[in-house]
C-alpha positions in Angstrom: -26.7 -26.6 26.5 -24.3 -26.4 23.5 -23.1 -28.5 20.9 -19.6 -27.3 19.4 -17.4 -30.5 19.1 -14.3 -28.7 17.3 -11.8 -30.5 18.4 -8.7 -28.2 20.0 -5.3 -28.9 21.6 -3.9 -27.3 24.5 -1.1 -26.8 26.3 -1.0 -26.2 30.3 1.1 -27.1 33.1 3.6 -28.7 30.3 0.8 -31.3 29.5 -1.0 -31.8 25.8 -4.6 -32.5 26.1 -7.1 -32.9 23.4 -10.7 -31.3 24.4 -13.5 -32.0 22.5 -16.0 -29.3 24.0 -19.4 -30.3 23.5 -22.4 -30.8 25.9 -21.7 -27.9 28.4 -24.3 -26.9 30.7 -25.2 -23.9 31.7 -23.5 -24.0 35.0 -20.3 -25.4 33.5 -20.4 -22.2 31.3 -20.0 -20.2 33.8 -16.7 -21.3 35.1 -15.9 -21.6 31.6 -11.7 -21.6 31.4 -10.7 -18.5 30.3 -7.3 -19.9 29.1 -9.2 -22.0 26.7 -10.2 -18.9 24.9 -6.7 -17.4 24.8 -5.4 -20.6 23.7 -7.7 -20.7 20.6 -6.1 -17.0 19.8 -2.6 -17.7 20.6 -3.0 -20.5 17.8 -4.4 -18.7 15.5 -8.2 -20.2 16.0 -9.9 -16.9 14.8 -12.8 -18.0 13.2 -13.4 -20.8 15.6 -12.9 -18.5 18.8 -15.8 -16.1 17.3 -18.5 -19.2 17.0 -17.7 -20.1 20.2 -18.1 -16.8 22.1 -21.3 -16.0 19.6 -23.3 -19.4 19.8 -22.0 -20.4 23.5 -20.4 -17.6 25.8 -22.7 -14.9 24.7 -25.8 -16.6 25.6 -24.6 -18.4 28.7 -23.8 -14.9 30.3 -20.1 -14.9 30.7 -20.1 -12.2 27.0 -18.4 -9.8 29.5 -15.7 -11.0 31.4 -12.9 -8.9 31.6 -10.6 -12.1 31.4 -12.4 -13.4 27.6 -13.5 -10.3 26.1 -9.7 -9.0 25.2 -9.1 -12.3 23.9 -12.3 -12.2 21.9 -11.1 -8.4 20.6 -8.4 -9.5 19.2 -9.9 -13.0 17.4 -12.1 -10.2 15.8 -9.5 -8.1 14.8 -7.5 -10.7 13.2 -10.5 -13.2 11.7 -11.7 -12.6 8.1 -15.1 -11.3 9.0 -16.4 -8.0 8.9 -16.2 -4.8 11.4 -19.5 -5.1 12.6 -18.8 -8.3 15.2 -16.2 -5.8 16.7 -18.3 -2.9 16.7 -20.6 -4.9 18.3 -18.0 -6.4 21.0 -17.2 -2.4 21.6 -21.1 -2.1 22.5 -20.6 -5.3 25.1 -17.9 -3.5 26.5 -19.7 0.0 27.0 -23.2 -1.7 28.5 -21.7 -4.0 30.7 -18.5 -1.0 32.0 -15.9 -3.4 30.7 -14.2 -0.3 28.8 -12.7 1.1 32.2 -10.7 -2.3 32.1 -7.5 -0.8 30.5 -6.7 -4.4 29.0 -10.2 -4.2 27.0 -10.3 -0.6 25.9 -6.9 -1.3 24.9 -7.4 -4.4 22.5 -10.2 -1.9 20.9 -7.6 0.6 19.5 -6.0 -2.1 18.2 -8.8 -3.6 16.8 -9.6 0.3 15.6 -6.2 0.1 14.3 -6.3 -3.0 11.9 -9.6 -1.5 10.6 -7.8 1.7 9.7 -10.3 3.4 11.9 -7.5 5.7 13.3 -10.5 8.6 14.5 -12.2 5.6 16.1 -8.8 4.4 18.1 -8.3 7.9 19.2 -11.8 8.9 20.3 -11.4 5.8 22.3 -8.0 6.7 23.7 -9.2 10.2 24.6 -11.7 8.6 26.7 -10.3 6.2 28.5 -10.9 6.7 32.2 -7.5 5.1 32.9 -4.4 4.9 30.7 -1.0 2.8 30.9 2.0 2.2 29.4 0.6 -0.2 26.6 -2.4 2.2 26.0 0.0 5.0 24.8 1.7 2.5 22.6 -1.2 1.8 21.1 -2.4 4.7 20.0 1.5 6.2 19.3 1.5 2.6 16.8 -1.4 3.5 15.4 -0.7 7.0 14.0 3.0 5.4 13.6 1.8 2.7 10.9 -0.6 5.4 9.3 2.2 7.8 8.1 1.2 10.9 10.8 4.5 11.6 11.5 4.0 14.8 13.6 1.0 13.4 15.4 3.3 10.9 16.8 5.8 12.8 17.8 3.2 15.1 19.6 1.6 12.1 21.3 5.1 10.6 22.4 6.1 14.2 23.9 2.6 13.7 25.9 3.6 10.1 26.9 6.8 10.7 28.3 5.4 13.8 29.8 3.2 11.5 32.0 5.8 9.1 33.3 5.3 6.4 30.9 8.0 4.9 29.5 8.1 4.0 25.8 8.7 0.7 24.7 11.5 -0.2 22.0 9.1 -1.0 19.5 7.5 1.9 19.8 11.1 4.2 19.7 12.2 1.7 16.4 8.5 3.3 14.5 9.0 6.6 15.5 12.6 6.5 14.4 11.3 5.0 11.4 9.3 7.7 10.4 11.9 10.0 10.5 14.4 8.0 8.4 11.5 8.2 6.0 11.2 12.0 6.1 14.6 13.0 6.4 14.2 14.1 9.8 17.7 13.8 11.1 17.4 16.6 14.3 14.3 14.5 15.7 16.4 11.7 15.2 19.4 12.7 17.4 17.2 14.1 19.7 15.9 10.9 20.5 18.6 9.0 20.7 20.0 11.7 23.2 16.8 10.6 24.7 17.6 7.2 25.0 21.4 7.6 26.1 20.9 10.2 29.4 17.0 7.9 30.4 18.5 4.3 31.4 14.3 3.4 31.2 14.3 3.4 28.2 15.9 0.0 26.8 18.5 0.0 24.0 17.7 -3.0 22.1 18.6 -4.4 18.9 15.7 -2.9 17.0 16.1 0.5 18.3 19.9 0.4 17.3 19.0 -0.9 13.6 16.4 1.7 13.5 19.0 4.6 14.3 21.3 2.9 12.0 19.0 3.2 9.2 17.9 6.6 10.4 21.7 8.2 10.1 22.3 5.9 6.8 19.4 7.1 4.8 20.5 11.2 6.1 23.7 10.3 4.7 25.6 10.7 8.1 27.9 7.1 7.6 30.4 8.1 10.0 27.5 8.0 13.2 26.0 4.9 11.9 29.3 3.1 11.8 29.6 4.4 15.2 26.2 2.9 16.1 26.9 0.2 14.6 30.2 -1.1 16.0 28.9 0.2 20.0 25.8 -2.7 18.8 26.4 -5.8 21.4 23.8 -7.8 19.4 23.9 -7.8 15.8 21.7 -10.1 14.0 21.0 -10.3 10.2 18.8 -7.1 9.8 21.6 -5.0 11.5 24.4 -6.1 9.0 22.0 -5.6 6.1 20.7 -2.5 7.1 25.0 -1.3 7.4 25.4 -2.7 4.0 22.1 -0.8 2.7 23.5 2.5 4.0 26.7 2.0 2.3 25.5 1.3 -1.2 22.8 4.2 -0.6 25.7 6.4 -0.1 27.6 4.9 -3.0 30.2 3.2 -1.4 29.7 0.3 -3.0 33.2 -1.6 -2.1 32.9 -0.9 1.4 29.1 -2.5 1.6 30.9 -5.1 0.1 33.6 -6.1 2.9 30.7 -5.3 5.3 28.9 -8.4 3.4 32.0 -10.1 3.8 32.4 -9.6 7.6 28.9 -10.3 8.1 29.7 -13.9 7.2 33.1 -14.3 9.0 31.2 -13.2 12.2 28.7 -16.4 11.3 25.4 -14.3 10.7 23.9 -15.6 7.6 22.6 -13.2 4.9 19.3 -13.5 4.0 17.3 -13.3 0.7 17.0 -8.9 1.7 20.8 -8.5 2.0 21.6 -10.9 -1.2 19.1 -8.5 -3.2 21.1 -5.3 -1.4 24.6 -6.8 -2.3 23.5 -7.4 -6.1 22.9 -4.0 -6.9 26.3 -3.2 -5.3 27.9 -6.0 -7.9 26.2 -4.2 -10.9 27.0 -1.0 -10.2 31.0 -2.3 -9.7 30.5 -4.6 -12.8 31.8 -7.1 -10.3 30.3 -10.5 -11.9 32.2 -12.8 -10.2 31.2 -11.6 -6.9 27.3 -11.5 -8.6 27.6 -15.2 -9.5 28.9 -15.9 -5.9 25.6 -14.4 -4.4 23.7 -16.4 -7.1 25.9 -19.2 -5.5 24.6 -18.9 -2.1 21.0 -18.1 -2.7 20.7 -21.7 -4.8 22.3 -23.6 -2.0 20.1 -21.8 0.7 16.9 -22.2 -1.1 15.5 -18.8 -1.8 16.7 -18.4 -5.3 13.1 -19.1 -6.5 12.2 -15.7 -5.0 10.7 -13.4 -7.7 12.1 -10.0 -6.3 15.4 -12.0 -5.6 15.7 -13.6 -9.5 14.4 -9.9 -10.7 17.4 -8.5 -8.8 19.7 -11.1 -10.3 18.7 -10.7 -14.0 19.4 -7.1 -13.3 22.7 -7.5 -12.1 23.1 -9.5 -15.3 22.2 -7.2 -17.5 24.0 -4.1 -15.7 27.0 -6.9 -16.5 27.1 -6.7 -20.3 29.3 -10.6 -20.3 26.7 -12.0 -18.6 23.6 -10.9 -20.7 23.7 -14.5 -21.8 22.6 -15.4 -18.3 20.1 -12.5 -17.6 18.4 -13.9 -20.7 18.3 -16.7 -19.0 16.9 -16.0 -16.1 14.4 -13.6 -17.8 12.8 -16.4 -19.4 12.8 -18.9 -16.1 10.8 -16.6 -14.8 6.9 -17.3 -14.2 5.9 -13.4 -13.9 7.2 -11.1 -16.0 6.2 -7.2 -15.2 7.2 -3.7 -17.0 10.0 -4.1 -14.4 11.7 -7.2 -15.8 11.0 -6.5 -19.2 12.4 -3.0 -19.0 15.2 -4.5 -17.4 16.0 -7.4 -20.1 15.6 -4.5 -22.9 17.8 -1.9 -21.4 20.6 -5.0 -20.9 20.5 -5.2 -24.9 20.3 -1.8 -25.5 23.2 -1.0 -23.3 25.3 -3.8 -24.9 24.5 -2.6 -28.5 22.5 -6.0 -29.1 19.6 -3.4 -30.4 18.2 -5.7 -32.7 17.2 -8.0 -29.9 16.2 -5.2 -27.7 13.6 -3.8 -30.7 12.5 -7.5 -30.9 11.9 -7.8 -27.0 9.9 -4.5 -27.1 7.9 -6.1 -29.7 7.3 -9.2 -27.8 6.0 -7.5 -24.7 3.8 -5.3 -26.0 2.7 -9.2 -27.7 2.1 -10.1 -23.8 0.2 -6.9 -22.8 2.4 -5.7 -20.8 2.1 -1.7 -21.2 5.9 0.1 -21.3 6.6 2.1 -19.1 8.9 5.5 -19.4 12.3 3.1 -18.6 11.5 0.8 -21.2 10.5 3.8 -23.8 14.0 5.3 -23.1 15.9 2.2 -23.5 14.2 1.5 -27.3 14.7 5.1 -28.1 18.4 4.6 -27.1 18.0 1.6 -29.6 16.5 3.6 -32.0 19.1 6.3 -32.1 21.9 3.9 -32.0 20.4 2.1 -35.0 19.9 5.4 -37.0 16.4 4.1 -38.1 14.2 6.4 -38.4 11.2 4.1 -39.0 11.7 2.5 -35.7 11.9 5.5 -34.0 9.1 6.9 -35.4 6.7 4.4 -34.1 8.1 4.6 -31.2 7.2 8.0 -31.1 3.5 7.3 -32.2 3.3 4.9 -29.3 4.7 7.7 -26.8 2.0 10.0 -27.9 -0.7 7.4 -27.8 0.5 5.8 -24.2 0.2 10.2 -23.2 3.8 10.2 -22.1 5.0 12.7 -24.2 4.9 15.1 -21.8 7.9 13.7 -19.7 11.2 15.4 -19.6 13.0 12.7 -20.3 11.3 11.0 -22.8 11.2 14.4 -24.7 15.1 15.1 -24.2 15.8 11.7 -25.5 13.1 12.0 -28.2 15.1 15.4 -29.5 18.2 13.5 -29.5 17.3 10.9 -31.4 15.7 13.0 -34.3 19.2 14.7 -34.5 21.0 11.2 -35.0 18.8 10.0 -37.2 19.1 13.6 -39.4 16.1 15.4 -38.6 17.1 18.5 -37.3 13.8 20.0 -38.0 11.7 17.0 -35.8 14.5 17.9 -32.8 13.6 21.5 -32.6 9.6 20.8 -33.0 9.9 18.7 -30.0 11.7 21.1 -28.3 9.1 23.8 -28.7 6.4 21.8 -27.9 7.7 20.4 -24.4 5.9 22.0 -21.5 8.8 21.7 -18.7 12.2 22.0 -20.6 15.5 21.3 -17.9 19.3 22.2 -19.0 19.4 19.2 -20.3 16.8 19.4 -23.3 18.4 22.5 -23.8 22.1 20.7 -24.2 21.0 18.6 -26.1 19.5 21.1 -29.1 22.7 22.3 -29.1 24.4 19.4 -29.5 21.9 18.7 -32.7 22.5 22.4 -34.1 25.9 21.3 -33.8 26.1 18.2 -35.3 24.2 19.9 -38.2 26.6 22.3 -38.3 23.9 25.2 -37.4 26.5 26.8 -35.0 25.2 29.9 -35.2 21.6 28.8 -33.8 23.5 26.6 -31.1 24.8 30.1 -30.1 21.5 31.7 -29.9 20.5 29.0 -27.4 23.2 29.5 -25.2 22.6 32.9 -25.1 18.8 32.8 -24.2 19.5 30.5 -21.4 22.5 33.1 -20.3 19.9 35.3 -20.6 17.0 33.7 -18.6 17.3 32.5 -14.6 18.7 28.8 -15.8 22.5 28.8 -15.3 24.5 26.5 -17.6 26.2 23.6 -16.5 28.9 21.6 -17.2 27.3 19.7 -19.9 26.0 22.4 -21.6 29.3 24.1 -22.0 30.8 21.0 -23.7 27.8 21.0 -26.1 28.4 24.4 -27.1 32.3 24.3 -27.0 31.6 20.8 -28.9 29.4 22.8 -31.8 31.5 26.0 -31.9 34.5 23.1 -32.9 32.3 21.3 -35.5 31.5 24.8 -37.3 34.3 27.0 -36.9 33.6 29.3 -34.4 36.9 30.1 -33.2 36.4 33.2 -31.4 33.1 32.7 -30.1 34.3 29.5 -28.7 37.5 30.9 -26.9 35.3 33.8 -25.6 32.8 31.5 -23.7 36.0 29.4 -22.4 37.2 32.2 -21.2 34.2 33.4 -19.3 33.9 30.4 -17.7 37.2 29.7 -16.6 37.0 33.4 -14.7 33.5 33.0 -13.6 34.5 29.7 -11.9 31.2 28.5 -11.4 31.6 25.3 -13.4 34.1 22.8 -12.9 36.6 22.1 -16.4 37.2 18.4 -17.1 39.3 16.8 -19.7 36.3 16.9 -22.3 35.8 20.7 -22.3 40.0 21.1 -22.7 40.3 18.4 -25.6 37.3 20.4 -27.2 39.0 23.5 -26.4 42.1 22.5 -27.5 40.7 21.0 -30.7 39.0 23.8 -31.5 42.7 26.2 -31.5 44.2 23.4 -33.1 41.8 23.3 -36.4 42.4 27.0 -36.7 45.8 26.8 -36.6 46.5 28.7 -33.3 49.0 25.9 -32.1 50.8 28.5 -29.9 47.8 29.2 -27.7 46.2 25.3 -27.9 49.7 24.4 -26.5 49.5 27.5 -23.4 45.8 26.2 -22.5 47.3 22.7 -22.2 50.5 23.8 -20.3 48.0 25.2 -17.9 45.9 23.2 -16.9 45.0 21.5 -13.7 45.2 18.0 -14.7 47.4 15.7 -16.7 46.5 16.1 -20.6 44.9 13.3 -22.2 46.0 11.1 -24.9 43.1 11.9 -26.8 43.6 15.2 -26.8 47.8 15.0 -27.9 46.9 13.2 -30.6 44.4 15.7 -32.0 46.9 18.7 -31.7 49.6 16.4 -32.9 47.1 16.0 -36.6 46.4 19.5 -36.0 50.0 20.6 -36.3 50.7 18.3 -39.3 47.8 19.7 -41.0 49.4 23.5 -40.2 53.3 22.6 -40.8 54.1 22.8 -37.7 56.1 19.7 -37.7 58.4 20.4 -34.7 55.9 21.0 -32.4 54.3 17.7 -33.7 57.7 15.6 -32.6 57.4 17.0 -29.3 53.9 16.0 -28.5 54.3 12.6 -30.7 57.1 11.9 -28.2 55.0 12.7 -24.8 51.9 11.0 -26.6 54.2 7.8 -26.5 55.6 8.8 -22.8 51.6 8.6 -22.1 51.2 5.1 -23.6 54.3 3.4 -24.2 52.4 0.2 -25.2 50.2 1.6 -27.9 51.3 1.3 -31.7 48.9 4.1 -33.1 51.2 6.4 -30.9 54.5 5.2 -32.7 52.6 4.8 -36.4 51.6 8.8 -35.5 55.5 9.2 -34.7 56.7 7.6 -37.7 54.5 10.0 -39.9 55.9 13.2 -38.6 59.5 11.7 -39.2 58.4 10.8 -43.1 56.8 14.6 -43.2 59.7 16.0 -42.1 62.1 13.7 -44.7 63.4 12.1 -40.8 64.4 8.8 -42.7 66.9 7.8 -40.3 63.8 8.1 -37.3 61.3 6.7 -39.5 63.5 4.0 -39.7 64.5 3.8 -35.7 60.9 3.8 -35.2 60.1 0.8 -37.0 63.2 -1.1 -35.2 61.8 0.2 -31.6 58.4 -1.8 -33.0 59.5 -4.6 -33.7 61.8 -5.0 -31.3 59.0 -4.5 -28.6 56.6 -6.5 -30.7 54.4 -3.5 -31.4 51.7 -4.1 -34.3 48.9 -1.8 -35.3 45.8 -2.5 -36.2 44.7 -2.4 -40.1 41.6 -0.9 -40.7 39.3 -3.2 -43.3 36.1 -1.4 -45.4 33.6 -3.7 -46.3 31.0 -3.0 -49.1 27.7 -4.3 -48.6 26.5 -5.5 -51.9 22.7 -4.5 -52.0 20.3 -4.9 -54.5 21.6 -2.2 -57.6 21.2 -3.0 -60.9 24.9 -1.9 -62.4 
């Protein structure tokens, strides 16, 4: 006789009964229900289901019915005991021959499965005298949530092989897995699968899974085809169409997808809100940020942690709105290197460096370790600053925290010596970085150049000419850039030249205003005025009005009317443009134009900006 008087609910036959099971005789036990048992699962009675098969079923002789012992498989798998009660159920089942039940040996994989006992799972698979359709999706899940991508697709070839028919869970893990390695051919080759075998059923998770799959391989045109052919489309769907947008940069677009999503009446949840933010701060679009923040207040998940962290960043990527990052940076309850590298970077990035150097200060207050974000972000502070003290102890903490050795960190490092004026620091970092990319090596020749060391900027170009690295676009600005600040006319033109015929790199604006700088400083306005004449794109306004000083500087006043006249074509509403104007007028004793110039500026309402010096008294004795 037994004694266990928990007291449980059930449902059957659409009527709710109370059972208090206590007093059971023997002979009751054995026509014990066996939806009692499954009922105690089904509600989540784990712990309660294992007392009862341990101190009552076992010892009444029912421990092995084929009809309990699945249920009892699963109580264990779930329950927060140990492996050794499901071991032992695993024994039950070989003694008594239960394990030829393909419902039993079943539950055991998957009770193999939750205990990461994947050899286990599949040494039971393997012997299983008699598989079916959910004993292949077992095992195919199993290897699918441990990461063994090829094993899966191995054991799905063998499944389909046998005339089982894969279930649409089991297609949504395995297409999973090859969104996650990149595996785009598997990919179509399964859904090829799925189109020409009407078994197999096309549900919504199989369609989101695809639509994922051709997202995150960059393939946007199939996944919008996926995606419109979808009959269902719940919330997942739209957010995981939004998600491959923004991963694929098109921000706007993921942006009208958000919008259709709610004219179609599927509410976004907290997921899509996070995946629509980081579309807002790379757009800078705080209006449509604030909207979001909107929408997660009124539907009650703005208290989310990874939802508020995504917010403050969207903040912060929004320099306006720093006011309310801050503001949610302190509401929050847990702060991590995450939030406090994102709050820092925000004030870094909106030249507030002061308060950035003081948040650094107060998290390393909270023990909270930086990380290599939050170390670039106060070197960026550091460097903007000029202060050499700060970023010198930043530097102490780098080598302390062991992360000098990152590329970044070092690159950034070098640049910031060179703002701050010590060329010397720039190029002992240099030389002691073990992995050096192109850009650590741009950016020691953008410090020899600011130094005016044009000569060594030179040699550095030429040993990375020289070596397997092939310079960018980036670097050839930074040497073009130094070869202007020094003087190094022909050496500049000549590596122009060579890569305007090599082709290799792609000219922008930048490398023709430095070009064209460059010819104007020397005073070859002829052939700075042949290199703008041909180039690609429309010349900038920046770069006019440097050959327009150029040519004041060299006499060549007529050629400085002409370009003061297609600098104010360019920008009709700016003042500098007619101020520049009216000085090539007065330099060329142009009275009468001096004069029209000031009329055309007043009549349009046309003031410049005065420029004011301030003199900081300090603490001198005079």
């Amino acid at each position: 006789m037994f004694m266990f008087s928990y007291p449980v609910k059930f449902v059957r036959n659409h009527i709710t009964t109370t059972i208090v099971i206590r007093n059971f005789t023997s002979s009751v036990s054995l026509t014990f229900p066996n939806w009692v048992i499954k009922d105690m699962v089904s509600k989540g009675l784990y712990d309660q289901t294992l007392q009862l098969y341990k101190q009552e079923l076992h010892p009444s002789g029912i421990f092995a019915n084929t009809c309990i012992l699945p249920s009892v498989i699963k109580a264990s798998s779930l329950a927060h005991s140990n492996q050794h009660f499901g071991l032992q159920l695993h024994c039950i089942a070989l003694k008594t021959g239960s394990y030829s039940d393909p419902v039993t040996s079943n539950s055991l994989i998957s009770m193999y499965a939750k205990f990461s006992k994947l050899d286990s799972a599949y040494q039971l698979f393997d012997t299983m005298p008699q598989r079916d359709t959910v004993s292949w999706n077992s095992i195919i899940n199993c290897f699918c949530r441990y990461g063994y991508y090829f094993e899966s697709l191995k054991m799905l070839k063998q499944m389909y092989s046998c005339g089982f028919v894969p279930k649409p869970e089991l297609i949504a893990s395995i297409i999973s897995l090859c969104a996650q390695t990149g595996d785009l051919r598997v990919g179509k080759q399964i859904h090829a699968l799925i189109i020409v075998d009407e078994r197999i059923a096309l549900s919504v998770f199989v369609s989101t899974a695809f639509l994922d799959l051709y997202s995150k391989c960059h393939n946007l045109l199939i996944a919008f085809r996926v995606f419109d052919r979808m009959e269902i489309k719940n919330e997942v769907s739209w957010t995981a169409m939004i998600s491959g947008c923004i991963a694929s940069q098109n921000y706007n677009m993921g942006i009208d997808y958000f919008r259709a999503m709610q004219k179609e009446g599927v509410k976004p949840n907290r997921v899509t809100a996070m995946v629509v933010l980081l579309a807002c701060s790379k757009l800078d679009y705080i209006k449509y940020g604030k909207a979001i923040h909107g929408y997660a207040y009124r539907h009650g998940f703005d208290s989310n942690d990874h939802l508020s962290v995504a917010l403050m960043h969207m903040y912060c990527e929004c320099t306006e709105a720093l006011h309310s990052a801050r503001i949610m940076f302190e509401r929050l309850k847990i702060k991590d290197v995450v939030t406090w590298s994102s709050i820092i970077t925000g004030y870094s990035r909106s030249g507030d460096h002061d308060e950035a150097m003081k948040h650094f200060g107060l998290m390393r207050l909270e023990g909270i370790q930086p990380n290599s974000v939050t170390l670039l972000a106060i070197i960026s502070a550091c460097t903007s600053l000029s202060s050499l003290n700060h970023g010198l102890g930043v530097h102490c903490y780098i080598l302390k925290s062991g992360l000098a050795f990152d590329v970044f960190i070092g690159n950034a490092l070098i640049n910031m010596y060179s703002k701050c004026g010590c060329l010397a620091a720039s190029l002992q970092i240099y030389k002691e970085m073990p992995a050096k990319d192109l850009v650590s090596c741009s950016t020691l020749i953008s410090s020899y150049g600011l130094h005016g060391c044009g000569e060594e900027a030179l040699r550095v170009f030429n040993e990375i000419q020289e070596s397997r690295m092939e310079p960018d676009s980036i670097m050839v600005l930074a040497i073009l850039s130094a070869c202007n600040h020094t003087g190094l006319v022909e050496e500049g033109k000549s590596i122009f030249n060579n890569v305007m015929k090599n082709k290799k790199i792609q000219l922008t604006t930048e490398h023709y205003a430095c070009y064209v700088d460059l010819l104007g400083k020397a005073g070859k306005i002829e052939d700075a005025c042949e290199v703008m004449s041909k180039m690609s794109m429309k010349p900038s306004t920046k770069m006019l009005s440097s050959l327009v000083s150029a040519c004041k500087i060299h006499g060549r006043l007529e050629v400085a009317q002409v370009l003061a006249h297609k600098l104010i074509e360019s920008e009709p509403e700016n003042a500098a443009n007619y101020t520049m104007l009216s000085m090539v007028y007065a330099e060329c004793g142009n009275w009468v134009g001096v004069e029209e110039v000031r009329r055309f500026m007043r009549v349009k309402r046309l003031n410049k900006c005065y420029g004011f010096s301030r003199i900081q008294p300090g603490n001198q004795k005079w």
